[in-house]
C-alpha positions as CSV (number, residue, x, y, z in Angstrom):
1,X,-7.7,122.6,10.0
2,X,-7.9,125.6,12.4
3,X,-7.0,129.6,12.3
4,X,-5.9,131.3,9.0
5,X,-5.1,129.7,6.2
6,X,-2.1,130.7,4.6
7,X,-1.4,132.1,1.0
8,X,0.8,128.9,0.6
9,X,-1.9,126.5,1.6
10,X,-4.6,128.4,-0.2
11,X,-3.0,128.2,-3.7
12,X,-1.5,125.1,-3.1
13,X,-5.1,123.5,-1.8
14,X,-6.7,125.2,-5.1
15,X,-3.9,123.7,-7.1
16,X,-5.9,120.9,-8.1
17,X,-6.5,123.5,-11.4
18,X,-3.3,121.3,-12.7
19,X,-5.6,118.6,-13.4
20,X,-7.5,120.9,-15.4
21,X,-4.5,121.8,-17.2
22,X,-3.3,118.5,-17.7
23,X,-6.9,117.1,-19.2
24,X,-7.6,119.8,-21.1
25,X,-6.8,118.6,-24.4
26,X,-8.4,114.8,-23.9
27,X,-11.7,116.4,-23.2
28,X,-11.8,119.8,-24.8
29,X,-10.2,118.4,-28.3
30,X,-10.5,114.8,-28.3
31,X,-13.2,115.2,-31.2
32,X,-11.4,117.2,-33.4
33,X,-8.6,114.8,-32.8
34,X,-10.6,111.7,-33.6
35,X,-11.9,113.5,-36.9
36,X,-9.4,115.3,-38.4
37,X,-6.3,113.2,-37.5
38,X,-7.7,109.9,-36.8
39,X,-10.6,110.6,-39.6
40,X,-12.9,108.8,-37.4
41,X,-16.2,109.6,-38.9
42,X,-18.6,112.0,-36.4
43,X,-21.6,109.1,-36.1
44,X,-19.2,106.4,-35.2
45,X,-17.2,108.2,-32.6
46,X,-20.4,109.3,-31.2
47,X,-21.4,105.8,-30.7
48,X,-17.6,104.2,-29.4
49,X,-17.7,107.0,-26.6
50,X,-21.4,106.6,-25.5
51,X,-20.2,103.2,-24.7
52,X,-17.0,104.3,-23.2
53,X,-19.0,107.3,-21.1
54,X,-21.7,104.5,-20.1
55,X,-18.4,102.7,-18.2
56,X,-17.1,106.5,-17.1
57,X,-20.9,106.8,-15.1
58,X,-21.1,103.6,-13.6
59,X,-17.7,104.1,-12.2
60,X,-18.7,107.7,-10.7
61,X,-22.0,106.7,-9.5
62,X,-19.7,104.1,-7.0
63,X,-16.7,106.8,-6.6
64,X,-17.5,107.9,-3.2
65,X,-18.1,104.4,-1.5
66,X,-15.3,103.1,-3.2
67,X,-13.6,105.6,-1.6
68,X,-14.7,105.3,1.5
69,X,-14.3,101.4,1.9
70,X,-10.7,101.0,0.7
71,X,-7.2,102.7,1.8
72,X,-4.4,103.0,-0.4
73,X,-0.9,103.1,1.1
74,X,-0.5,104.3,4.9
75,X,-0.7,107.6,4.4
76,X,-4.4,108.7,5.2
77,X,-8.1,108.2,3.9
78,X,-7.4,109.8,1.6
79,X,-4.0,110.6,0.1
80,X,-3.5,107.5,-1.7
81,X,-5.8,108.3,-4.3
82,X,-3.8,111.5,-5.4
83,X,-0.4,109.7,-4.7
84,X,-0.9,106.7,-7.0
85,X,-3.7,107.8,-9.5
86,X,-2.0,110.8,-10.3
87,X,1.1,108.7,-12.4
88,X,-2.1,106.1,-14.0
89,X,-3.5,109.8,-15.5
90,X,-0.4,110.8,-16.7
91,X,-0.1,107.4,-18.8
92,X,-3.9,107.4,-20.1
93,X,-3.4,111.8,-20.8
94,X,-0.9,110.6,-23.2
95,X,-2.6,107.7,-25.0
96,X,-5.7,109.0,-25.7
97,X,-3.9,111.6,-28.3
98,X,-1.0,109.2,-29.3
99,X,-1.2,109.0,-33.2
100,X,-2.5,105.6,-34.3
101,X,-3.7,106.9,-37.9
102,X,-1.4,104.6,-39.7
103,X,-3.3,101.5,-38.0
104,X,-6.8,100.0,-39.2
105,X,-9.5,102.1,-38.0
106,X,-10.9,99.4,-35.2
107,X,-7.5,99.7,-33.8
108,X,-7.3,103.8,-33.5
109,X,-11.2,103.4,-32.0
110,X,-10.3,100.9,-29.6
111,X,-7.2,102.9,-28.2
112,X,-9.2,105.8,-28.2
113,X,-11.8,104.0,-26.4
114,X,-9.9,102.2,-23.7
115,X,-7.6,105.7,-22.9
116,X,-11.0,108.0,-22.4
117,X,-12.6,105.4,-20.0
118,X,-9.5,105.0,-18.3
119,X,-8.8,108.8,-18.0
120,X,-12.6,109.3,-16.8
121,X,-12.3,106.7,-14.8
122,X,-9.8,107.5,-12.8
123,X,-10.6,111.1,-12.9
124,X,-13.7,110.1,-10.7
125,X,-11.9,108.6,-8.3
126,X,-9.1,111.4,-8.0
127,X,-11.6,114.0,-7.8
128,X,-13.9,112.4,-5.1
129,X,-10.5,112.2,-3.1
130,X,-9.3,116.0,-3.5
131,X,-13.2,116.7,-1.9
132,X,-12.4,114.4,0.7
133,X,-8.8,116.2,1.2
134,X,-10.6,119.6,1.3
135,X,-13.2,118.8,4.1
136,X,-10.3,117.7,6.4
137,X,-8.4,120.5,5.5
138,X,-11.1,123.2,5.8
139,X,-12.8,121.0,9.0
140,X,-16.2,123.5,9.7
141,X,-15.0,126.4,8.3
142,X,-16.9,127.6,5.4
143,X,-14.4,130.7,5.2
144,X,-11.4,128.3,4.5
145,X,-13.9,126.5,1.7
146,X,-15.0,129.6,0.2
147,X,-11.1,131.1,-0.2
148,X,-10.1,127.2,-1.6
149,X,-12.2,127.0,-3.6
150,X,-12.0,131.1,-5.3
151,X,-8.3,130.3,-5.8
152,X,-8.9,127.0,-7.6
153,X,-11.4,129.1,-10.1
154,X,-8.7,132.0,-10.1
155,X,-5.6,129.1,-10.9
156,X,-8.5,127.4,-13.6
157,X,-8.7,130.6,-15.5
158,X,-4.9,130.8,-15.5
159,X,-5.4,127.5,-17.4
160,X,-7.9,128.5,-19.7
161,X,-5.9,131.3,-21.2
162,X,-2.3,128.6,-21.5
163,X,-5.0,126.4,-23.4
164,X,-6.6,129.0,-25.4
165,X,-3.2,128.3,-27.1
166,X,-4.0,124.8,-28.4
167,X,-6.1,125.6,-31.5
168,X,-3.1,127.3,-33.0
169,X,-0.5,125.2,-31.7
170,X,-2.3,122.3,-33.2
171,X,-2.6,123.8,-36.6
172,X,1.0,125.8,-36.7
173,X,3.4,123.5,-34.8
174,X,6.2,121.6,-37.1
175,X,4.6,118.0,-36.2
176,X,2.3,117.1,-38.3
177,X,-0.7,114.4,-36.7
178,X,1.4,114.2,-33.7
179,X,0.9,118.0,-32.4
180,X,-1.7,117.1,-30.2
181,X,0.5,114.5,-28.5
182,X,3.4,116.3,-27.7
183,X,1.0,119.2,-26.2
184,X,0.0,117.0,-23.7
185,X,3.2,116.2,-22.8
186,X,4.0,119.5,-21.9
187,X,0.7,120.0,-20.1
188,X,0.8,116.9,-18.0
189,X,4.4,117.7,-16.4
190,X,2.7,119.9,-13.7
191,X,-0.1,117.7,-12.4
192,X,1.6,114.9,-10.3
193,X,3.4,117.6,-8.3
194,X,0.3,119.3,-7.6
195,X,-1.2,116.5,-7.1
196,X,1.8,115.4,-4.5
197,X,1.8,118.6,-2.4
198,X,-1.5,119.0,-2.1
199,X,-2.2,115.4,-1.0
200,X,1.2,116.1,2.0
201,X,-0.8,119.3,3.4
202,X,-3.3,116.8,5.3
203,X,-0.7,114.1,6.4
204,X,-1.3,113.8,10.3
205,X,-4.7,115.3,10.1
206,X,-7.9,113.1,11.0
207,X,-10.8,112.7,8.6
208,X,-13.8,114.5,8.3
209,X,-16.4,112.0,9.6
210,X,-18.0,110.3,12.6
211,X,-16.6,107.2,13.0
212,X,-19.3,105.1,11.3
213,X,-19.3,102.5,8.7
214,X,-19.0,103.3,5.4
215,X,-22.3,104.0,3.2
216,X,-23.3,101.5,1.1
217,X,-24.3,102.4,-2.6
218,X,-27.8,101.7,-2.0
219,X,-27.3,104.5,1.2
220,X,-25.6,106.6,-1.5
221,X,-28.3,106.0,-3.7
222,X,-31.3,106.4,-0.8
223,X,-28.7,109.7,0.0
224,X,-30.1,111.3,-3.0
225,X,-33.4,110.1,-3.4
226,X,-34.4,111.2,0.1
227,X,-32.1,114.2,0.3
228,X,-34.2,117.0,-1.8
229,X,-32.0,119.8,-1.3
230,X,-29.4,117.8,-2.8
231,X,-31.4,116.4,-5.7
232,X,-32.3,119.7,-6.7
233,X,-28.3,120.7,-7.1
234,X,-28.0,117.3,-8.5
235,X,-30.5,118.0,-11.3
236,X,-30.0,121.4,-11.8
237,X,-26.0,120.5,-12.9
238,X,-27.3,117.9,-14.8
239,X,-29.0,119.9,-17.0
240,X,-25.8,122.4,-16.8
241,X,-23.3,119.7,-18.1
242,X,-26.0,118.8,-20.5
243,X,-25.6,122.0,-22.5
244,X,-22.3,122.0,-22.0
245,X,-21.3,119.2,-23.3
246,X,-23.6,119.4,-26.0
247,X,-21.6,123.2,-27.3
248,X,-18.5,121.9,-26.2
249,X,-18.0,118.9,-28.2
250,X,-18.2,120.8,-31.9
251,X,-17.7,124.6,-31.1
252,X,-14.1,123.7,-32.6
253,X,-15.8,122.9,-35.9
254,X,-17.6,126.5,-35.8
255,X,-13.6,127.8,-36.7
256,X,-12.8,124.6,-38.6
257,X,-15.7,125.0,-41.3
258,X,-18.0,128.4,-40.6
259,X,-14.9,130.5,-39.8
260,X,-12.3,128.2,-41.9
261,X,-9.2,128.8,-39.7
262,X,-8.8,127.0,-36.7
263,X,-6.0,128.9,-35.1
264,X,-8.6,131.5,-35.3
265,X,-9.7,130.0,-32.3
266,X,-7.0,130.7,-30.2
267,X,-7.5,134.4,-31.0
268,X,-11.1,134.2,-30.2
269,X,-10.0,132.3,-26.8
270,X,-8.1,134.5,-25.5
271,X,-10.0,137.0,-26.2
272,X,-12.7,135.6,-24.3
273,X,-9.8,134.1,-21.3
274,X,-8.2,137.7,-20.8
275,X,-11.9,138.5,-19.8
276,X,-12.2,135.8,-17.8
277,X,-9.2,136.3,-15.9
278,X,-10.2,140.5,-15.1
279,X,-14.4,138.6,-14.2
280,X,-12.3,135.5,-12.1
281,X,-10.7,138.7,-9.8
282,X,-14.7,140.3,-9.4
283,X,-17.4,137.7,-10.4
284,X,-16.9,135.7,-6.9
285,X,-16.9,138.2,-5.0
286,X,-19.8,139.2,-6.5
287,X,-21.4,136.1,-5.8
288,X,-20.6,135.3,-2.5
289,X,-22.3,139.1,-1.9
290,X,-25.4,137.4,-3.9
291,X,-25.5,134.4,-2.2
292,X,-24.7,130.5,-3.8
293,X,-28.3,130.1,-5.2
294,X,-28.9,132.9,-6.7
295,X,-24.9,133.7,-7.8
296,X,-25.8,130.2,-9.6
297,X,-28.7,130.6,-11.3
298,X,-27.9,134.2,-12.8
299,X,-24.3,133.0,-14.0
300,X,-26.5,129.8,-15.8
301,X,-28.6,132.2,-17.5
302,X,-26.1,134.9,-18.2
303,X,-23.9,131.8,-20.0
304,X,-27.3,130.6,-22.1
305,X,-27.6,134.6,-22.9
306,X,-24.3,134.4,-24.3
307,X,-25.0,131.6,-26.4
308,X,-27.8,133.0,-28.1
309,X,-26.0,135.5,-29.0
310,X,-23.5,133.6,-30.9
311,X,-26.9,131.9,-32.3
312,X,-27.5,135.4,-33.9
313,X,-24.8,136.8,-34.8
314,X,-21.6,134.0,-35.0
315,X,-22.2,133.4,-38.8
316,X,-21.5,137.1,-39.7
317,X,-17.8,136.5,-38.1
318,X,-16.1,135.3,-35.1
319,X,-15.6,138.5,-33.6
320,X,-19.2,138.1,-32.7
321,X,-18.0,135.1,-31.3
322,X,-15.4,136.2,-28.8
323,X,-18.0,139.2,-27.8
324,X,-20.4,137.2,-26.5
325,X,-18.5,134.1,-25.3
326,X,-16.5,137.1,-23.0
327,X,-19.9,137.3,-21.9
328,X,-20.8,134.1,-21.2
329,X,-17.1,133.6,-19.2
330,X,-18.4,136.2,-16.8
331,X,-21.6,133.8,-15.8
332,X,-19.3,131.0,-15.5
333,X,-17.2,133.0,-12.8
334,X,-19.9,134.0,-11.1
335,X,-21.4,130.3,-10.6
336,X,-18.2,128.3,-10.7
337,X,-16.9,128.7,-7.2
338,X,-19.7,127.1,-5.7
339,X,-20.8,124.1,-7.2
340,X,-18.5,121.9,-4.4
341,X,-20.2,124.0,-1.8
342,X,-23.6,123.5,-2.5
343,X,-22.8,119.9,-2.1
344,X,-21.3,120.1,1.0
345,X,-24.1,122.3,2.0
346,X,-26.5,119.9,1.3
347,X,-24.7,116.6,3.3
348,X,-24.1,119.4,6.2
349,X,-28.1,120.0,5.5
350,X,-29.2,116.1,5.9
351,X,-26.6,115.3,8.5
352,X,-28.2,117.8,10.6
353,X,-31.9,116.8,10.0
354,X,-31.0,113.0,10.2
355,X,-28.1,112.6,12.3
356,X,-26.6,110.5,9.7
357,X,-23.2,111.9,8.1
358,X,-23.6,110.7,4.6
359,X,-21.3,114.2,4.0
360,X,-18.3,112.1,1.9
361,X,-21.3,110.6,-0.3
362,X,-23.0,113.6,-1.1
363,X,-19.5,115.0,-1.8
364,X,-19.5,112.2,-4.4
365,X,-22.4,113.0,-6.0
366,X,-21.1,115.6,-7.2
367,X,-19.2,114.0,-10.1
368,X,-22.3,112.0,-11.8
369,X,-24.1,114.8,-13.0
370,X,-20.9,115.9,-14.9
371,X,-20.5,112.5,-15.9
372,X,-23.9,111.9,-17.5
373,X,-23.7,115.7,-18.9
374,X,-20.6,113.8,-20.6
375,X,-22.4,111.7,-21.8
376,X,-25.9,112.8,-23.0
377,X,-24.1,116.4,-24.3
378,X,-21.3,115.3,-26.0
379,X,-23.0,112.5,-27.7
380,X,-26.2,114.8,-28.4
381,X,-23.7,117.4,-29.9
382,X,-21.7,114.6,-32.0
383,X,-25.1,113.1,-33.3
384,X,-26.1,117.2,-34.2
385,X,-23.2,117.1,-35.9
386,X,-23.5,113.9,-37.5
387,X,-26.9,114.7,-38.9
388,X,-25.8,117.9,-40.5
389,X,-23.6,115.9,-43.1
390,X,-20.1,117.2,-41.7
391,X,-17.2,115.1,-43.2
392,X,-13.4,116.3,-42.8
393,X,-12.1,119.2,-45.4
394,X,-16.0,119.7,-46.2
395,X,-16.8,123.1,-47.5
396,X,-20.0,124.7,-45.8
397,X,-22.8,125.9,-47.7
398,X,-25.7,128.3,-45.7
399,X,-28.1,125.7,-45.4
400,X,-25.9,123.5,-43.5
401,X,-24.7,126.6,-41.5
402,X,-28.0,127.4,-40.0
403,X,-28.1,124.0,-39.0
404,X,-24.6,124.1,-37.0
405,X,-25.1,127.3,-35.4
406,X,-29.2,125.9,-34.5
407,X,-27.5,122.6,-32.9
408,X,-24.1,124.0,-31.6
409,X,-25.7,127.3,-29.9
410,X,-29.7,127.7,-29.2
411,X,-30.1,124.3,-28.1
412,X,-27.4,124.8,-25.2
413,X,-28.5,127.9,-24.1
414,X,-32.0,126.8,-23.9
415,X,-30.7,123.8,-21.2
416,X,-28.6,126.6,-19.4
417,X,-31.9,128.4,-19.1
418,X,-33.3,125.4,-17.4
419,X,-30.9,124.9,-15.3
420,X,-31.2,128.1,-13.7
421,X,-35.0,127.8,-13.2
422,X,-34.0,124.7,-11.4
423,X,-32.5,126.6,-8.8
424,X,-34.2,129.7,-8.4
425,X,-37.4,127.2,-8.2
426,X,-36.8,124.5,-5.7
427,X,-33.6,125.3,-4.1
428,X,-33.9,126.8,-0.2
429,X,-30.8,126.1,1.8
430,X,-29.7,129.8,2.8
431,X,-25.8,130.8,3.6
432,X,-26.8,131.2,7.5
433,X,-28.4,127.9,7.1
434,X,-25.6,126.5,5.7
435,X,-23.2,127.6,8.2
436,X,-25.1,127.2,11.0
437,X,-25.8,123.4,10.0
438,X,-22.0,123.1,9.8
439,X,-21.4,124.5,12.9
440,X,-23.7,122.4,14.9
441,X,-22.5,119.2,13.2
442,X,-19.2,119.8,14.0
443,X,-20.7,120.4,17.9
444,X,-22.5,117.1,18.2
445,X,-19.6,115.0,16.7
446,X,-17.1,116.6,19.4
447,X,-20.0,115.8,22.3
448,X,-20.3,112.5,20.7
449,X,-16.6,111.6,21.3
450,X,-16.3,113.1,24.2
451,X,-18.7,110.7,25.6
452,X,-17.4,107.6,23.8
C-alpha cells in the first residue's frame, strides 16, 4: 500500500471492531449464561471450559503456520480466511447462547462446549488473517499501522458502549431464557460484511513476505524462544489477559448478588463507555507522544489502579464502581492501540538482526497469550467464584462479600501491576528503532528481487 490512506480505507481496515461486536456476548456473558439460564453450576463450567480453552490454545499456538501453508479460494494469502470463516462464526455466535435448559444437563454442557471451541477456534484463525491483511495493506509504513490500528480502538469503543446495553436487555427484554440468543442475532448481522470489505481492499495486492518457505511450528516455536524482544511482549500480555480474564469472567456477578440488579450494569457501563469513548479521542494520541513501551506499561498500571479501587470501595455501591472502572477505561486506551504493533515491531526487530522474515509468525504470536489468559483467568476467576459458595438466586452475606471483591478485584490488579513491570523492565525496542528496522527490511527485500 503506498501514499495516503483514505478515511474510507482507514475505517473500513479498522472495521474488524465488528468482530468485537459480534463476540461480545459469547465471551463477555457466556458465564452468566451458563449459570443463571443454563444453571450450570460455577465448578463444573469451570472444568468443561478449561478443557474446551486447552483445544482453543493448541489451535492458536499453530494459527500462523496454518496460515501460512494453506490457501483458501483464489483470492489471495489471505482473504479466504475472512471470506469463509466469517459465515462458520456466525453459526457457532449463535449456538453457544441458544437455550438448551429444557435438555439434560450433559447435553446443555456439551453444546456449550463444542460452540466456544469452535468460536475460539476459528477466531484464531480469522484474527491471524486480518494481521496478515494489515501488513499488505500498510506494506512499511508504520504511519498507515498506527492510524489502522487508532480507528479500530476508536470503532471498538463504539462497541463497548452498544454492549454496555446487554445487562439490561438481558434482564428487561419480553423473552425469557432466550434473551441472550436473540441479542446475538442482532449483533452478528454486521460482521460478515465487515469482514467482506475489508478482506476486497487487498485483492490484487502481493503479500508481505520474501518469498521463502513457510515456518514450521518448531521455527515458530524457536521464533519466540530465540526472539527476546518478542518474548518479553509475549509474557508481558500474558500476564495482562491473566488478570483480565480472571475480573472478567464474574464482574457480572458483582451486580447480580453484591449490587442485586443486574441491569444496574448497564448503567454502570456506560457510565464507564461514555468515558471511554471522550479517553479513545485523546488517550492514543497521548501514547504515541509517550512512546509504545511506556504508553503500555502506564495504561497496565493505571487499569490495576482502577481495580483496587473497586477493591476499596465497590461494596459501599456501584457508583464507586463506575468511578473507578472510567478510570481504568482510560489505561486501556492508552495501551490498546499498540499491542499489534509491538508485535510487528519485534518480527521487523529479528528479521533485521537475522535476515530471516519470520514477521507473519510473530504476528501470530500474538493470539496465544490471549488464549492462555483465556484460559488460566477465566478458569482462575470461575474457581474464585466456585470456592466462595456462589449458587444461583443466593443472597450475600459480608463474609462472603469480602471474599468476591478480594478474588474479583485485588488479585487482577496485582497481575496488571506485573504486567507493567514486565515492560518497563526488559523491553528496549525504541520507535526510531522500530521504524528504522522496517525501513531497511523493506530495502533488502526490494534489492533481493531485483537481483533474482
Amino acid at each position: 500500500m503506498k501514499g495516503k490512506i483514505t478515511s474510507r480505507e482507514r475505517i473500513t481496515m479498522g472495521s474488524y471492531s465488528m468482530m468485537s461486536l459480534a463476540v461480545m456476548i459469547n465471551m463477555m456473558y457466556v458465564n452468566t449464561f451458563a449459570t443463571e439460564v443454563l444453571k450450570i453450576p460455577a465448578a463444573t463450567l469451570a472444568n468443561v471450559l478449561l478443557l474446551a480453552k486447552a483445544v482453543d490454545l493448541c489451535v492458536s499456538v499453530g494459527a500462523g503456520a496454518i496460515i501460512e501453508k494453506v490457501k483458501l479460494g483464489a483470492k489471495g494469502k489471505y482473504q479466504g480466511w475472512l471470506y469463509y470463516f466469517r459465515w462458520v462464526m456466525v453459526v457457532v455466535c449463535l449456538a453457544e447462547v441458544f437455550n438448551t435448559s429444557g435438555v439434560p444437563i450433559v447435553a446443555r454442557v456439551a453444546v456449550l462446549a463444542v460452540s466456544y471451541t469452535i468460536l475460539n477456534s476459528t477466531l484464531n484463525l480469522v484474527q491471524t488473517a486480518y494481521y496478515g491483511v494489515i501488513s499488505v495493506f500498510s506494506g512499511s509504513d508504520m504511519g498507515i499501522r498506527n492510524e489502522i490500528t487508532v480507528s479500530f480502538t476508536r470503532q471498538s469503543t463504539i462497541v463497548t458502549l452498544i454492549s454496555a446495553f446487554i445487562p439490561m436487555l438481558v434482564s428487561r427484554m419480553p423473552f425469557g431464557d432466550w434473551n441472550y440468543f436473540i441479542i446475538a442475532v442482532i449483533f452478528v448481522i454486521p460482521m460478515p460484511v465487515a469482514l467482506g470489505r475489508m478482506a476486497r481492499m487487498i485483492e490484487g495486492e502481493a503479500p508481505a513476505g520474501t518469498g521463502v518457505s513457510p515456518v514450521s511450528l518448531r521455527d515458530m516455536i524457536n521464533t519466540l524462544l530465540h526472539n527476546p524482544q518478542l518474548m518479553v511482549v509475549f509474557l508481558s500480555q500474558l500476564a495482562l489477559y491473566i488478570g483480565m480474564y480472571t475480573y472478567i469472567s464474574i464482574y457480572s456477578y458483582y451486580f447480580i448478588v453484591v449490587v442485586g440488579d443486574f441491569s444496574i450494569m448497564t448503567v454502570a457501563s456506560l457510565i464507564a463507555a461514555v468515558v471511554g469513548v471522550l479517553a479513545a479521542m485523546i488517550m492514543p494520541k497521548i501514547g504515541i507522544k509517550m512512546g509504545k513501551k511506556w504508553a503500555s506499561a502506564c495504561g497496565f498500571f493505571i487499569f490495576g489502579l482502577g481495580l483496587m479501587g473497586i477493591y476499596f470501595t465497590g461494596s459501599y455501591g456501584w457508583v464507586y464502581y463506575a468511578i473507578f472502572m472510567s478510570v481504568a477505561i482510560c489505561g486501556t486506551q492508552l495501551y490498546t492501540p499498540f499491542h499489534l504493533i509491538m508485535y510487528l515491531d519485534c518480527g521487523e526487530w529479528y528479521m533485521w538482526k537475522t535476515g530471516k522474515d519470520t514477521r507473519t509468525i510473530a504476528n501470530g504470536l500474538q493470539t496465544p497469550p490471549i488464549k492462555i489468559g483465556i484460559l488460566l483467568g477465566s478458569s482462575l476467576g470461575l474457581y474464585l467464584l466456585s470456592a466462595t459458595g456462589y449458587m444461583s438466586g443466593m443472597v450475600a452475606d459480608e463474609l462472603w462479600v469480602h471474599q468476591f471483591m478480594f478474588s474479583c478485584w485485588f488479585i487482577p490488579a496485582i497481575i496488571y501491576f506485573v504486567a507493567g513491570l514486565i515492560l518497563v523492565l526488559f523491553y528496549k525496542i525504541t520507535d526510531e528503532d522500530a521504524a528504522m528496522y522496517a525501513r531497511e527490511n523493506k530495502d533488502h527485500i526490494a534489492k533481493k528481487s531485483i537481483c533474482e
